[in-house]
C-alpha positions, 0 to 999 in steps of 0.5 A: 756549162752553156751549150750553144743553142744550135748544139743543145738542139741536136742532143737526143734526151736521155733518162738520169737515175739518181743513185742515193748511198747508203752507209752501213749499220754499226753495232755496239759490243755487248757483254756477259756477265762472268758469274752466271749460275744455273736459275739466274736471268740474263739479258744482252742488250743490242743496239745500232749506233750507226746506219741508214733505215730500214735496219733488221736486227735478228738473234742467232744462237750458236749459228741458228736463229733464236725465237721467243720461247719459254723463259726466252723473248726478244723485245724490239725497243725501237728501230735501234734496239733490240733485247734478248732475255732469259728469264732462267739460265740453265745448262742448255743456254751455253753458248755464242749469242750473236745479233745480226743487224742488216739494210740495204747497204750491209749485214753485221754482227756481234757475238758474245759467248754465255757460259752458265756455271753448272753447280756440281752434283755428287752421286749417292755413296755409303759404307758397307754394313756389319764393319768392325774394328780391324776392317778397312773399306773405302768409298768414293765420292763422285761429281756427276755434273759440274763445271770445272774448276771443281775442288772435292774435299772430306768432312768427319762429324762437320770437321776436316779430317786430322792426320791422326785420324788414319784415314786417307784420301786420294783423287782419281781424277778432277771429279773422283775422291777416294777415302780409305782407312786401312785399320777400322776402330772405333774412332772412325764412327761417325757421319763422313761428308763429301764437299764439292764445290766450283764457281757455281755452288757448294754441295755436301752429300753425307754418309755414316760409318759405323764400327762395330766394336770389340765389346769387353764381356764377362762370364758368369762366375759364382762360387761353388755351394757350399763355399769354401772358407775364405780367402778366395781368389777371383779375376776380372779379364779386362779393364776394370774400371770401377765396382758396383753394387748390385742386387742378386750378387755381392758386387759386379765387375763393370768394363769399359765401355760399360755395356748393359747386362753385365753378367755378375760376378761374385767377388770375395772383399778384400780387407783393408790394407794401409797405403798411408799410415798414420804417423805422430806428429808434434805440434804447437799449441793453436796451429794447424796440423794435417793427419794422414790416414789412407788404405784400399781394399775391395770394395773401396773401404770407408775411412773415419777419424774418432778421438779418443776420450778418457785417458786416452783423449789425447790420441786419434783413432783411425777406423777402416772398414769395408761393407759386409758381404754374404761372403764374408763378415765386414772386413776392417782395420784399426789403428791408433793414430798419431799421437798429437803432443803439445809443444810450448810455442 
């Protein structure tokens, strides 16, 4: 618009101030990772998409600024970048991390939570000393430090305990497990681990049971001098599994389970007696026949086939016999086998 001359001469001067807008600064969401662990590095990156310069971009933590420090820097890319690094994660690095982008026309930010996952720690356990069968003890197995979800579990010799097995466990609470077993034996011996594990990690701490058994014993047994005529009676108290021959006395009486230093116990032969008797069998000329012969005794008696000659070559001897002793002179059983007749084929 003209202003007449005469009236553009009467206005007074004025000073104009141009007043420039400034639009605010936008800041493009960033992320965690959800699968952090305890030593991993971490970086959040942020970045200015919109705004006028001069931008300040600061870090805070938790509502507190974050400064360069150990194992943490800030490296300004460029007036519109700015990236925060954690070279090693750790317990203390929980929390909301926020950048805060500030000009002349506003102050913004973004925050994003880092939640670092803590692998469970399993405090030291054991089992008590001098435990023997028919006992019972418990242990607990407690997670110090971990974070949730946490799934505790129980391992006998690297195996998951069996329902056969008599033990029982039982949780105390999301970070306790407790093992009982109401009846010792000694099946129950062993090595017995503690698994813990959550998001983080998988730790095991292990512990040794041991049960002291019941141990079968002999008592020392000798016949009194001088020794009486036989036949003698003599009992093994226990489960006798085998008979073995030994130096200074006749024979020993092992117990299962076998233990060493077993004191001996003299034991009179017992002579053989038939279990399986031979019997006489027919047959026909170039087949095959089967002759049984078998007998017990103490200790176990040596069985042999002999065939007779002469006029009697047409028969089997049987001979049975068991081992000499200073007891007794050797003990032994003859038969005549059966009598193995020619039938025409």
């Amino acid at each position: 618009m003209t202003l007449p001359e005469e009236t553009a001469g009467r206005l007074p001067l004025r000073n104009l101030t141009a007043f420039l807008f400034q639009f605010p600064p936008k800041v493009s969401p960033f992320y965690a990772e959800d699968t952090l662990h305890v030593g991993d590095r971490a970086s959040l990156t942020c970045s200015v998409t919109k705004g006028d310069l001069p931008l300040t971009i600061t870090w805070r933590k938790d509502g507190r600024s974050v400064e360069p420090a150990h194992m943490t820097s800030i490296t300004q890319v460029d007036q519109f970048t700015s990236i925060l690094v954690i070279e090693s994660l750790s317990p203390e690095h929980n929390g909301n991390y926020s950048c805060v982008v500030r000009n002349l026309a506003a102050e913004v930010s973004h925050t994003q939570q880092l939640v670092v996952n803590v692998p469970p720690i399993i405090e030291p356990f054991s089992f008590q000393d001098g435990l023997s069968e028919g006992m019972r003890t418990r242990t607990v197995c407690g997670v110090s430090k971990g974070d949730p979800p946490l799934v505790v579990s129980w391992l006998k010799d690297g195996q998951p305990l069996t329902p056969n097995l008599g033990v029982n466990v039982s949780a105390l609470d999301p970070y306790s497990s407790l093992l009982s077993i109401s009846s010792l034996d000694s099946r129950h011996s062993g090595d017995f681990t503690c698994v813990a594990s959550n998001p983080a990690s998988e730790v095991r701490y292990t512990a040794k049971l041991q049960v002291k058994g019941n141990d079968p014993s002999l008592s020392p047994y000798r016949l009194p001098l001088p020794r009486p005529r036989p036949p003698y009676t003599l009992r093994c108290f226990g489960t006798c599994v085998d008979w073995t021959q030994w130096s200074r006395s006749p024979y020993m009486c092992a117990l299962q389970p076998r233990r060493p230093n077993l004191s001996p116990i003299d034991v009179v032969p017992v002579p053989p007696r038939w279990l399986v008797e031979p019997v006489d069998v027919s047959v026909e000329r170039n087949r095959h026949v089967a002759l049984h012969c078998q007998a017990q005794g103490v200790p176990t008696p040596t069985v042999i086939w002999k065939k007779a000659t002469g006029l009697l070559s047409h028969l089997l001897l049987c001979h049975v016999y068991s081992a000499p002793s200073p007891l007794s002179p050797p003990a032994s059983a003859r038969a005549t086998c059966p009598r193995v007749r020619d039938v025409p084929g």
